[in-house]
N, C-alpha and C positions, 0 to 999 in steps of 0.2 A: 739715103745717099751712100754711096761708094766710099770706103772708108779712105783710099788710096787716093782719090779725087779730092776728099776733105784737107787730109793732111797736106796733098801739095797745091792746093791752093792754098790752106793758112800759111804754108812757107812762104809761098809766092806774092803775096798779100803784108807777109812780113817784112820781105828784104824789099819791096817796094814802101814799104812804109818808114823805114828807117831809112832808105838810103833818100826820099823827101823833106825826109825830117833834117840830115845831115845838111841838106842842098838849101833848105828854109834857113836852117843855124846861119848859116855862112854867110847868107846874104842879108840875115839881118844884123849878123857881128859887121858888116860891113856898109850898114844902111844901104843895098842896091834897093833900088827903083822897083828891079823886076818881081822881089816879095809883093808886090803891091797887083799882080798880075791877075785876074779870076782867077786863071785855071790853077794858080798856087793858092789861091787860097779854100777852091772848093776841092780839087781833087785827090790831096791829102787825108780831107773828110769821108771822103768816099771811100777809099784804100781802105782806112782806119776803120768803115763799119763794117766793110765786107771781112776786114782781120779778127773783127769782136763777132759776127756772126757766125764766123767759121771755125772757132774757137770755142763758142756754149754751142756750135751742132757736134763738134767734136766729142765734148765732154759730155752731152747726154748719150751721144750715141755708143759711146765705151763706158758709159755707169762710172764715170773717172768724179766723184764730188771733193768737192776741197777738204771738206771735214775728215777725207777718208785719206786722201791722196796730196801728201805734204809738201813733194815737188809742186804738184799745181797750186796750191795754199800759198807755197815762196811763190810763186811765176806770179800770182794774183797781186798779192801785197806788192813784190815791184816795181805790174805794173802802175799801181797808184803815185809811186815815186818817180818813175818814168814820165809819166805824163805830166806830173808836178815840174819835174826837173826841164821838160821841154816846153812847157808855159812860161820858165823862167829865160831858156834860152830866145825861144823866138819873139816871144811878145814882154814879156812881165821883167824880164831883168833892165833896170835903169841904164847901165852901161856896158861897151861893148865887152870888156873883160869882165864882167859878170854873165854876160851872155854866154860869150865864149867859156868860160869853167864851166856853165851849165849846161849846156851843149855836149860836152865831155865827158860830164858826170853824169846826162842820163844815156851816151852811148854805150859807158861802162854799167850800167844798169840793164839796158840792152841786152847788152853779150853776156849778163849773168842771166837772164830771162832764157834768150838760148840756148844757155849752156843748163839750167835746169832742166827742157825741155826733152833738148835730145841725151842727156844722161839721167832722167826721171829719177831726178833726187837735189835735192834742196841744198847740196851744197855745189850746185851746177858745176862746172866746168874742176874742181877742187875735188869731185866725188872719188875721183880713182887713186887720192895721193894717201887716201887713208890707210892705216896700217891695218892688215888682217881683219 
């Protein structure tokens, strides 16, 4: 596969998955109704595989393995905290002010995921303030 094609669909795949995830938070900090909807509850899923898909075709197809490549190693661990943190927000947090910090706390998990990414180093977004 097209290396150009990979990378922008995983983008693409990305900011559509976060910005449902944002949309799920909200309305479960808010108990609506419409969380309850199919198409919110399958097609997030669906986002989410084609983003895990397109993400290990990535990574075998550039020889990128975690053990080697530390930026992907943070991006991995993460995202296990990500996914934690949005189990907490949309479904698993008891209350809505637990929702809502968690909601926050994995969108800033998030933004360190892509700021790993696109500065290919583990101190994501933080990588360029280092001295010399």
């Amino acid at each position: 596969m097209d290396y150009l094609f990979l990378k922008h669909l995983h983008i693409a795949a990305a900011t559509l998955s976060v910005t449902l995830f944002l949309l799920r938070a909200a309305w479960s900090v808010t108990a609506s109704p419409a969380r309850q909807r199919r198409w919110v509850r399958v097609v997030p899923h669906v986002i989410d595989t084609l983003l895990l898909l397109s993400g290990v075709t990535l990574m075998v197809t550039l020889r990128a393995w975690p053990s080697e490549t530390p930026w992907l190693a943070a991006k991995l661990i993460a995202l296990a905290g990500y996914i934690g943190l949005g189990s907490l927000a949309i479904r698993r947090g008891r209350t809505p002010i637990i929702r809502a910090v968690a909601a926050l706390a994995a969108l800033a998990v998030f933004l360190y995921i892509a700021g790993a990414a696109v500065m290919h180093d583990p101190y994501s977004w933080l990588a360029g303030l280092s001295p010399g």
